[in-house]
C-alpha positions in Angstrom: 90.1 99.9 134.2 93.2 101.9 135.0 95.1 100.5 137.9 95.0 101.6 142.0 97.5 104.6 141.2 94.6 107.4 139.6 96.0 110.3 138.2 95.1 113.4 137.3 94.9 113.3 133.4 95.4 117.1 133.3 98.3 117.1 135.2 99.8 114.6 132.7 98.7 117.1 129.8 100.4 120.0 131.5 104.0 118.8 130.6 104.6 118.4 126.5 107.3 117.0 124.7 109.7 118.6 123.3 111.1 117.4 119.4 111.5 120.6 117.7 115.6 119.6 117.2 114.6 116.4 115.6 115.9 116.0 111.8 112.6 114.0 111.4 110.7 117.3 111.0 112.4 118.1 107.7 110.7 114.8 106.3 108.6 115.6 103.2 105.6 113.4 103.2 102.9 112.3 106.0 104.9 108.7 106.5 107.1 108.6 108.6 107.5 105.0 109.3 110.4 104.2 106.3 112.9 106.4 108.0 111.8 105.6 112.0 111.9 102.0 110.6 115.2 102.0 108.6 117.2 104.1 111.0 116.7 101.4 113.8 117.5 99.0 111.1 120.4 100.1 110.7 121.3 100.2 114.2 120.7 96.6 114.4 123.2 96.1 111.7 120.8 95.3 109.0 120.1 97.4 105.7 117.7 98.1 103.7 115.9 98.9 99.7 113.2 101.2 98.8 110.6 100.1 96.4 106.9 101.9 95.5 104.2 102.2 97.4 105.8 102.9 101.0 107.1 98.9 100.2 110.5 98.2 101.4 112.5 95.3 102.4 115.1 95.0 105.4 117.3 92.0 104.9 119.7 90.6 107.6 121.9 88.1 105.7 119.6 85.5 103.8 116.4 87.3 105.8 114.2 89.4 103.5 111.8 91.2 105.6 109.2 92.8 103.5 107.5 95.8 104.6 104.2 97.9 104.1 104.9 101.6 105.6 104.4 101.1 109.4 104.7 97.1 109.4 105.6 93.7 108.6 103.7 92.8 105.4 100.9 91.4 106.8 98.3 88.4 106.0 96.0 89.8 102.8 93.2 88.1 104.5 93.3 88.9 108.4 94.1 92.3 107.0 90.6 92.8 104.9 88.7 90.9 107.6 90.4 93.2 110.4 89.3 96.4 108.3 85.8 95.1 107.5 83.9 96.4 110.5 81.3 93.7 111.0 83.5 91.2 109.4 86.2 91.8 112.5 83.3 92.4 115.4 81.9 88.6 114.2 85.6 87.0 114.3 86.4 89.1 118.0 82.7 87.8 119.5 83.7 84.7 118.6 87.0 84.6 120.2 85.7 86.0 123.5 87.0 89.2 123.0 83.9 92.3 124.2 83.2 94.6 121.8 79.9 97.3 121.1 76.6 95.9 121.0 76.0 97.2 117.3 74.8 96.2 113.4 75.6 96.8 110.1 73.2 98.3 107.6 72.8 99.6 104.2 69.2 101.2 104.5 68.5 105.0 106.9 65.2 104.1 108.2 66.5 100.2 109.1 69.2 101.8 111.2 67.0 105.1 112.7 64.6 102.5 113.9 67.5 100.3 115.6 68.7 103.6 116.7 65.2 104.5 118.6 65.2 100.6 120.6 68.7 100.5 121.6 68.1 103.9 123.4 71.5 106.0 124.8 74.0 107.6 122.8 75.4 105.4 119.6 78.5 106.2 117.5 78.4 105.5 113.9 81.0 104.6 111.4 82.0 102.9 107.5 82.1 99.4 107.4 84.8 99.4 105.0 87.3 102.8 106.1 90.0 103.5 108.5 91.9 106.4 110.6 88.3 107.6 112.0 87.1 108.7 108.6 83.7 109.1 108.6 83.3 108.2 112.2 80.8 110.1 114.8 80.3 109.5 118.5 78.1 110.3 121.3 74.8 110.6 118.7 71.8 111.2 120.5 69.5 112.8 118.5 67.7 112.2 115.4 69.2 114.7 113.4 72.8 114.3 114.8 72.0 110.4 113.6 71.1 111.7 110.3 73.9 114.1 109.4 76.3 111.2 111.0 75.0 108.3 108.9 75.1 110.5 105.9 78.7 111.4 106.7 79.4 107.3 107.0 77.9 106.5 104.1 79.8 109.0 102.0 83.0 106.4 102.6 81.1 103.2 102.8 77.9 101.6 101.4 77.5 99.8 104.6 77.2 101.5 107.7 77.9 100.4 111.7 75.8 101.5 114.5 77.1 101.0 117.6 76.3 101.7 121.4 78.6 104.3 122.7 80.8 103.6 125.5 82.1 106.5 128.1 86.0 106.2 128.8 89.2 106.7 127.7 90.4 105.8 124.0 93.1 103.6 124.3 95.0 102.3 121.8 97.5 99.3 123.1 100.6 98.4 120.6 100.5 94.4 120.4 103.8 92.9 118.3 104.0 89.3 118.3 100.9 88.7 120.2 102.2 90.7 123.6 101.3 94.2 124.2 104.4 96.8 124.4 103.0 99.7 124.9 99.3 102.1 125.2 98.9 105.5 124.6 95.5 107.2 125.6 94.0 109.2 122.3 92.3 112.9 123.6 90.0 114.4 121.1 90.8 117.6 119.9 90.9 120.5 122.4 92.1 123.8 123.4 92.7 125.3 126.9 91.8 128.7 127.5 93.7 131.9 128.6 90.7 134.4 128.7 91.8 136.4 126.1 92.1 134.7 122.5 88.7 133.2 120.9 88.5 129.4 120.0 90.2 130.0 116.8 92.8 131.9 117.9 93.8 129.3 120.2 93.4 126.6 117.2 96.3 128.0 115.3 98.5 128.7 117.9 98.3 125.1 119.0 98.5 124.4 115.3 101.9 126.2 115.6 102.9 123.8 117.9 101.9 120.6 116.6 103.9 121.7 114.1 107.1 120.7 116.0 105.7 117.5 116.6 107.3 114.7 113.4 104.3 112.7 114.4 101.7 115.9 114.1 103.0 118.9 111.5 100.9 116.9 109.0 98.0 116.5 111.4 95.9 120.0 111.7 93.3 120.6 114.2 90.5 120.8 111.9 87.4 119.1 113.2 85.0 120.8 115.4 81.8 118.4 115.2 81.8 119.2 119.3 81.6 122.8 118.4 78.4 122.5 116.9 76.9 120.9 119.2 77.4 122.7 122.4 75.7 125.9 120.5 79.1 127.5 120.3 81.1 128.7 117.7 84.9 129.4 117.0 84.4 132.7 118.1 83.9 132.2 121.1 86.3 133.1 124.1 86.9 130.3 126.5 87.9 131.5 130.8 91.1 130.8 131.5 92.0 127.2 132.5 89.1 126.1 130.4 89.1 123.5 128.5 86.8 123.0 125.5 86.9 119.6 123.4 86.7 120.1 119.5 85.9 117.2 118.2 83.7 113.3 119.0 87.1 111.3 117.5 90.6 111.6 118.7 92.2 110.0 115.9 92.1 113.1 113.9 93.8 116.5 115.5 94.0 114.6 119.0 96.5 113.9 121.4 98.6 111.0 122.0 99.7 110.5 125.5 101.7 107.1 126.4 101.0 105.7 130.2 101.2 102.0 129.8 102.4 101.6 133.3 99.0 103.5 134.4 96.8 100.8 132.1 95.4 97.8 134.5 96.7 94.3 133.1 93.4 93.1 132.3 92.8 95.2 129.4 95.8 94.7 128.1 95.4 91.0 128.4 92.3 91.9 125.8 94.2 94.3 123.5 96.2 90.5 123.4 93.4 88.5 122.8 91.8 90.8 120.2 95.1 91.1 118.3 95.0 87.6 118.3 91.6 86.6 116.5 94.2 87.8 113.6 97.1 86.4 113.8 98.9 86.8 110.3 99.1 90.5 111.7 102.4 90.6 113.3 102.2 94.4 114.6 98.5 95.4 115.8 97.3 98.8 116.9 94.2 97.4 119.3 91.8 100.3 119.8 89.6 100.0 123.0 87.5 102.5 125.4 88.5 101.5 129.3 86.3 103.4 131.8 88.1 105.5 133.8 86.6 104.8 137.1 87.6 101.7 139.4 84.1 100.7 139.4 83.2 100.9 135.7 82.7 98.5 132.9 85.4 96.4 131.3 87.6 97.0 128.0 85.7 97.2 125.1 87.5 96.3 121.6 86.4 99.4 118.8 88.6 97.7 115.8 92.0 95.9 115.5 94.2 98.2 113.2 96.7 96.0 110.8 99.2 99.1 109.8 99.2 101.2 112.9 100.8 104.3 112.6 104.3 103.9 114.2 105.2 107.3 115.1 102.5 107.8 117.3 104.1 105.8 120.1 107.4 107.1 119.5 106.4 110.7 119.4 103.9 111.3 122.0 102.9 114.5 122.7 102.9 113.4 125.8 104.6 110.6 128.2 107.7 108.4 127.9 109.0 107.9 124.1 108.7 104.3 123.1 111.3 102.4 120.7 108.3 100.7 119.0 110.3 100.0 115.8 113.2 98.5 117.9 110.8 96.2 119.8 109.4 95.5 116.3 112.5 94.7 114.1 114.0 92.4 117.0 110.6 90.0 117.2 110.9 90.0 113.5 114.5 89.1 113.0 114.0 86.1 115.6 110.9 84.6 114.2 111.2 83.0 110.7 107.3 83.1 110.4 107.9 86.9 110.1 110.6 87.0 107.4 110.8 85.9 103.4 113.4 83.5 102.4 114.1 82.3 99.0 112.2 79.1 98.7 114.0 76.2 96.2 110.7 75.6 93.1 110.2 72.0 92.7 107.6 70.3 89.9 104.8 68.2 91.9 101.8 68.2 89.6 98.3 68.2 91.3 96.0 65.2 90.3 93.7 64.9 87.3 90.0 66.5 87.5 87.4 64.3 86.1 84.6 65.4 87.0 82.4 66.3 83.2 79.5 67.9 82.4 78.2 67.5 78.3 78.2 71.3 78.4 81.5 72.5 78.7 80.9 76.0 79.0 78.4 75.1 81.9 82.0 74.1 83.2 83.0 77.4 83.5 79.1 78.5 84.9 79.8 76.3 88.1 81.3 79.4 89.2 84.2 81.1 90.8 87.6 80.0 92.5 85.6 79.5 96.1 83.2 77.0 94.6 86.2 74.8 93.9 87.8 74.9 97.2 84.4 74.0 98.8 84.0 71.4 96.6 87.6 70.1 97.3 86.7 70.5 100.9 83.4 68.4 100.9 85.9 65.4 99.0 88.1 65.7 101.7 85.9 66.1 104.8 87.3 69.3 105.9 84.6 71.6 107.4 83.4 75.1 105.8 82.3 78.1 107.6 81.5 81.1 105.9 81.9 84.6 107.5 80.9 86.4 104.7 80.4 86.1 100.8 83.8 86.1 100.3 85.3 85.3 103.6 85.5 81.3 105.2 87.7 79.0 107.6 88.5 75.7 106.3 88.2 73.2 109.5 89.6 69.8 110.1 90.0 68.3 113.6 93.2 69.6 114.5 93.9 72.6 112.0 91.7 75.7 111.0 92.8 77.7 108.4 90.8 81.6 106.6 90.7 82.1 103.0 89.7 84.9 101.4 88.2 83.9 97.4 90.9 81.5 96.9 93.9 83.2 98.6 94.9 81.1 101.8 96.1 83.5 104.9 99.6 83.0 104.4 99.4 85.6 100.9 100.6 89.0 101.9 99.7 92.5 101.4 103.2 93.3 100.0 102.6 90.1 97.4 98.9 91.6 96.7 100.1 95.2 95.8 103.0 94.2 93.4 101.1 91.6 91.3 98.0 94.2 91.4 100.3 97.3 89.4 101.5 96.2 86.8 104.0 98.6 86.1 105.2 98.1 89.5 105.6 94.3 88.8 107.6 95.2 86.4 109.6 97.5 87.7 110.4 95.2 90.4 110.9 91.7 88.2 113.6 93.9 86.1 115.1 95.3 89.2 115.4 91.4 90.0 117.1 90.3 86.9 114.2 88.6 85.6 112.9 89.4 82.3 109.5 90.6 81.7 107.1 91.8 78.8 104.0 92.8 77.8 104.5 94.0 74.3 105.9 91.1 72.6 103.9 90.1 69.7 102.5 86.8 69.5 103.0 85.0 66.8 103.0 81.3 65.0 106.8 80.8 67.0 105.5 82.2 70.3 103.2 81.1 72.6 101.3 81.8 76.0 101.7 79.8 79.1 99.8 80.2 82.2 101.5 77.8 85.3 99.9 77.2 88.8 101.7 77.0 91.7 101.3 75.9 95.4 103.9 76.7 98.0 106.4 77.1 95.2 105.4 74.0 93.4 104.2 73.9 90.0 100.7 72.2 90.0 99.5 72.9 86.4 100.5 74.3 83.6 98.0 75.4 80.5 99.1 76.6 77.2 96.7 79.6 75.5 94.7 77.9 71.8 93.2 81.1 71.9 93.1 82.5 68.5 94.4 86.4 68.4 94.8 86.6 71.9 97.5 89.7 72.5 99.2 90.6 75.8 98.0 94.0 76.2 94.5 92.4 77.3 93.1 90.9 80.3 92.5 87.0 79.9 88.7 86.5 80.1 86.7 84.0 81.9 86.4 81.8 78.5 89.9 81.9 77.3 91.0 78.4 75.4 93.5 76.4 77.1 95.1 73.3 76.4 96.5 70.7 79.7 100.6 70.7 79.2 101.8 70.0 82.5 103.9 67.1 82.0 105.3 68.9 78.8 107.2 71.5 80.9 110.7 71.8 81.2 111.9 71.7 85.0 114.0 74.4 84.3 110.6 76.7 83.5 109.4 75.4 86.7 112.3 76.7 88.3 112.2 80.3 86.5 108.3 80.2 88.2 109.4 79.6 91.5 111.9 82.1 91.6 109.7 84.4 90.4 107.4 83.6 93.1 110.3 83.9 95.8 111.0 87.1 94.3 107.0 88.3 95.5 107.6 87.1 99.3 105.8 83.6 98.3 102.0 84.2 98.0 100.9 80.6 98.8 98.6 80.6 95.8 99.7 81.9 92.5 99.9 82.1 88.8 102.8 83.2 86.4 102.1 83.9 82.7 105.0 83.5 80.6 106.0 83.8 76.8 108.1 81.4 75.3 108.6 79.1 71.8 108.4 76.2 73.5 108.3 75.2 77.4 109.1 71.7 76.5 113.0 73.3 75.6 115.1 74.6 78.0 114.9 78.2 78.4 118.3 78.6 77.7 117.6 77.3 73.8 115.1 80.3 73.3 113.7 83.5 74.3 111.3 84.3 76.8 110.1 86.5 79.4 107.6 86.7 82.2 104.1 88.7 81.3 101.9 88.6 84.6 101.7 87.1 87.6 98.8 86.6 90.4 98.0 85.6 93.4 94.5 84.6 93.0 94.7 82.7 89.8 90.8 80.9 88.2 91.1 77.5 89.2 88.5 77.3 85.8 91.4 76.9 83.7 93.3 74.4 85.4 90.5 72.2 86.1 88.7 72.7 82.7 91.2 73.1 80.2 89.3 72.7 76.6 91.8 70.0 75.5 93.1 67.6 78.1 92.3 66.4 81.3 92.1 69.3 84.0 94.4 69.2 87.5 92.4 69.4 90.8 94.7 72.3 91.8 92.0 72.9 94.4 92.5 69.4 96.3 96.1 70.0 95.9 96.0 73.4 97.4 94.0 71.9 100.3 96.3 68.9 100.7 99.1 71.1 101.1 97.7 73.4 103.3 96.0 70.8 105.6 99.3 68.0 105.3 98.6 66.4 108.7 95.3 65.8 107.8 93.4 62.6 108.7 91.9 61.4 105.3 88.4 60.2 106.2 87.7 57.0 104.7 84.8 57.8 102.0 81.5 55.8 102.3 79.8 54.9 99.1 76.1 54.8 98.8 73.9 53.5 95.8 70.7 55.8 95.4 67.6 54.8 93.4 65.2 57.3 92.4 61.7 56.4 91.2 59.8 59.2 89.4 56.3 59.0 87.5 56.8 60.1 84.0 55.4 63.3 84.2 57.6 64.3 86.8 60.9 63.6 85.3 62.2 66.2 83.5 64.4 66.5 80.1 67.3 67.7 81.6 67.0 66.6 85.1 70.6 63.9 84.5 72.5 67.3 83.2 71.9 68.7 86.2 72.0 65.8 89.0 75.5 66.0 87.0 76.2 69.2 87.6 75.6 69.5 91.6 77.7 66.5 91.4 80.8 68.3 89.7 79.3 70.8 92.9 79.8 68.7 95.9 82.6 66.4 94.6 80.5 63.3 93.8 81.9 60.4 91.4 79.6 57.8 89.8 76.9 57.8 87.2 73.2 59.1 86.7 70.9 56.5 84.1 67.3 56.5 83.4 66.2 52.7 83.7 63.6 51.3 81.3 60.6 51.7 83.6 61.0 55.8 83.8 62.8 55.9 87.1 65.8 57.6 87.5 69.5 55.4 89.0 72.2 56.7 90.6 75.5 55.6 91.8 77.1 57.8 94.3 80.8 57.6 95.7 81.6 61.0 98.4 81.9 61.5 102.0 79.1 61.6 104.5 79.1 65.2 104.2 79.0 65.5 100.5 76.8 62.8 99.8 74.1 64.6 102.2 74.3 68.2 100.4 74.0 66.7 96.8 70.9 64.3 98.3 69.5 67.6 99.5 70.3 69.2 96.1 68.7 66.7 94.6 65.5 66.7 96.6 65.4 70.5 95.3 65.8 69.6 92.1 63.3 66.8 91.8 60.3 68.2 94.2 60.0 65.2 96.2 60.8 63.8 99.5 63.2 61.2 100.1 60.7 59.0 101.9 58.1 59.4 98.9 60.3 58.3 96.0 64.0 57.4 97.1 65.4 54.5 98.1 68.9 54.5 99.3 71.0 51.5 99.7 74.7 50.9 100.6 77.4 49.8 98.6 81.1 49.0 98.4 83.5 51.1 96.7 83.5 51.2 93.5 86.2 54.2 92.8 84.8 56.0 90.0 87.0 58.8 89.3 84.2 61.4 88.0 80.1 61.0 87.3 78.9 60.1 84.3 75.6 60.1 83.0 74.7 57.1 81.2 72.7 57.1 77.6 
């Protein structure tokens, strides 16, 4: 796929840069990007501060641009689903975008024997793992496939096999969804002079990769090529021969820029595959392109999220590149890309009615997902899951990915603060805002957990737990009582600056100390204690005193705000059952997979032994809990039910009837 103009790649190879005056090769450290990054910031008449973590912000007046070593903090979620292998190859397939016919698998003889029918060479690599570790290519032997899986699996329980694909590995630089410049990756190699052996020639080319900012931390130290020619390192290549080291060129390779060599239409690919992900503002889009005019299209490897940023603008080869210039001026223009201090406003999220007699079966309907699917089925919006962890949210105009309960809009930089503690600390202080986690608790001090939504407070609990202290986790069963409309907006406030503070995660929770959060603030003491990003919805929608918010719904309705409300259609369901088919507890749990699907109504038995329901949901609600219900009952709907329409009757949870 390169263009008319062929070259001679060698000839390209013959001519290396030059950077041993830089000042960037007395940088301690492999990362490069903060200085590369904040020197062109600086340029461009921004500044800059330093935090943990390779984190760092560049602001430009009221712009707070929040960054993770090589990049723009990126989505949490397009992030994970780019790094999980099979994950990203499922979302790329699906937006047209060719990639390796391959699997995932977890088991040796599973993928030997998918090995043996897809016949030809296969590469295999870590399902969950990055910069080539624990990658091999061109496998065609059983034992090669052997010592190669068990190299995979040593960085990942689940392990892709893949065909492998002839051609050039190209990475192409995509910021803002256009593609600004490719760089071809050559394995490992040396060139010999007749004279020095294969190690020999290693260090001296060491020696110069030492001059290199972009390579004096990046040894030539793989040789898995080696191996299998028969050869070892001491051998002595002829002069002018070339012998290749290694199957990856991510690791002791060369980078060698030629955009202007790479034909249009795989860059147009590197676009579309960057993409299938686009809360990933700067994409590193690896792909092999066939050197020959007559050969095979692009073909997508992985989509990187934090692609190393020095590679482009120290080649070892080719034209430099000003990839952070290109980068900071798409991010200074586009408001999407930057963090600005959102104003906190109090909009609590409705009440949450639906009961089970058990509480703590309450708790048993499971995790944070379960409640946005069940918010979704009220509301009519579509669910699609990509994995167990992974789903899009659908409505006719708007599609939205969520990873657990974090919508795609939470960031990596928000995900790593709230995770370390002591960094979340650090950083609150460093913002003037006071936080602790060694404050007793006493009779005049409680705990206060508030939700919020896009900066709004949705919910706000207050800990009943008896001698709960701050230096432990919350568990799944902690007491809370409902004190939402007890909280004083200036709390509110404190929460959303907090929030601001953490580049807005859309989706959060702040725990905070304090005598009262009825009083203002300013009448008392208090300070911040945690905060999260994925908060349990549990809490908030079963306190164990007071009604619970649907903080779920309200995330949904704020996410989705053009959405079309489907009108819902009510249907009244009669079920007759002989007396030795109805069970004891069959009513607890018809209730329960209708606190599932979002169903409102009631559940009676009737004098004669048959079981009544009254069913309010949408279509697509009302048809999972019917089928739930079939399961549950061992019947068919023809044998035993009879359903019959109804109008609304608006029954704000389901009851079961004594």
């Amino acid at each position: 796929m390169l263009n008319e103009h062929q070259f001679d790649l060698s000839g390209i190879l013959n001519k290396e840069n030059d950077y041993s005056n830089s000042p960037l090769l007395d940088i301690k450290g492999r990362d490069l990007s903060l200085p590369i990054i904040t020197k062109e910031a600086e340029r461009l008449g921004c500044t800059f501060k330093s935090h943990k973590k390779s984190i760092y912000e560049i602001i430009s007046g009221d712009k707070r641009i929040p960054f993770l070593s090589n990049s723009p903090s990126s989505s949490c979620v397009h992030s994970y689903c780019a790094r999980i292998k099979n994950i990203a190859k499922k979302m790329l397939i699906e937006n047209d975008v060719p990639v390796p016919e391959g699997e995932a698998f977890k088991d040796l003889k599973k993928a030997l024997a998918y090995f043996k029918n897809l016949g030809g060479k296969v590469a295999i690599k870590p399902n969950n793992a990055s910069m080539a570790r624990g990658v091999t290519t061109g496998i065609s032997t059983k034992e090669e496939f052997i010592k190669g899986w068990e190299f995979a699996a040593s960085y990942s329980k689940e392990v892709i096999v893949e065909r492998s694909i002839d051609g050039y590995d190209l990475r192409v630089w995509v910021i803002g969804g256009k593609a600004v410049t490719a760089f071809v990756r050559i394995p490992a190699n040396v060139v010999g002079d007749g004279v020095d052996n294969i190690r020999q020639l290693i260090e001296k080319k060491n020696a110069r990769r030492k001059l290199n900012p972009n390579l004096v931390h990046d040894p030539i130290n793989r040789y898995d090529l080696i191996e299998r020619q028969g050869i070892t390192l001491d051998y002595v290549p002829d002069s002018n021969e070339r012998v290749w080291l290694a199957s990856v060129a991510t690791v002791g390779g060369e980078i060698v820029n030629f955009i202007e060599h790479v034909d249009n239409a795989a860059l147009q690919v590197a676009e579309r595959a960057a993409a299938t992900f686009p809360g990933i503002v700067q994409a590193g889009v690896d792909l092999i392109v066939s050197g020959e005019k007559d050969g095979g299209g692009p073909v997508v490897l992985e989509v990187n999220s934090n692609p190393d940023i020095s590679s482009p603008t120290f080649p070892g080869y080719g034209a430099q590149i000003n990839t952070p210039k290109a980068l900071l001026e798409y991010v200074l223009k586009h408001p999407s890309a930057t963090s600005k201090t959102k104003k906190s406003s109090y909009n609590p999220a409705p009440s949450y009615s639906y009961t089970i007699n058990d509480h703590k079966s309450l708790r048993g309907l499971g995790n944070s997902i379960k409640f946005i699917k069940q918010a979704a089925l009220r509301k009519g919006i579509e669910i699609e899951d990509v994995d167990e962890n992974v789903f899009v949210a659908k409505s006719n105009q708007q599609s939205h990915l969520f990873l657990g309960c974090m919508p795609e809009s939470t960031s990596l930089v928000s995900r790593i603060i709230c995770n370390d503690k002591s960094f979340l600390s650090s950083f609150l202080k460093y913002k003037n805002i006071p936080y602790s986690k060694n404050t007793e608790i006493d009779e005049n001090t409680k705990i206060y957990r508030l939700a919020l939504i896009d900066n709004e407070v949705v919910s706000v609990l207050q800990s009943i737990h008896e001698d709960y202290k701050l230096s432990t986790e919350f568990g799944v069963n902690h007491k809370w009582r409902e004190s939402t409309k007890d909280t004083h907006h200036k709390f509110c406030e404190i929460a959303g600056k907090v929030i601001s503070e953490l580049f807005n995660p859309y989706l959060a929770g702040v725990t905070l100390i304090a005598e009262d959060i009825s009083i203002s603030p300013d009448e008392q003491k208090w300070a911040i204690s945690d905060v999260t990003y994925k908060p349990f919805l549990a809490w908030h929608h079963y306190p164990n005193i007071g009604i619970g918010r649907d903080v779920a719904g309200a995330l949904l309705d704020s996410i989705f705000k053009d959405l079309d409300k489907p009108n819902t259609i009510q249907k009244s369901i009669q079920v007759k059952l002989d007396d030795d088919t109805i069970s004891s507890d069959i009513t607890d749990r018809v209730q329960k997979s209708a606190a599932k699907f979002g169903i409102s109504g009631w559940a009676r038995h009737t004098n004669n032994d048959h079981l009544e329901m009254f069913l309010e949901g949408t279509p697509s609600a009302l048809n999972e809990f019917l089928i739930t219900c079939q399961e549950l009952i061992g019947a068919d709907f023809g044998d035993i039910i009879r359903i019959v329409e109804h109008n609304k009757m608006a029954h704000a949870s389901f009851l079961v009837i004594t």
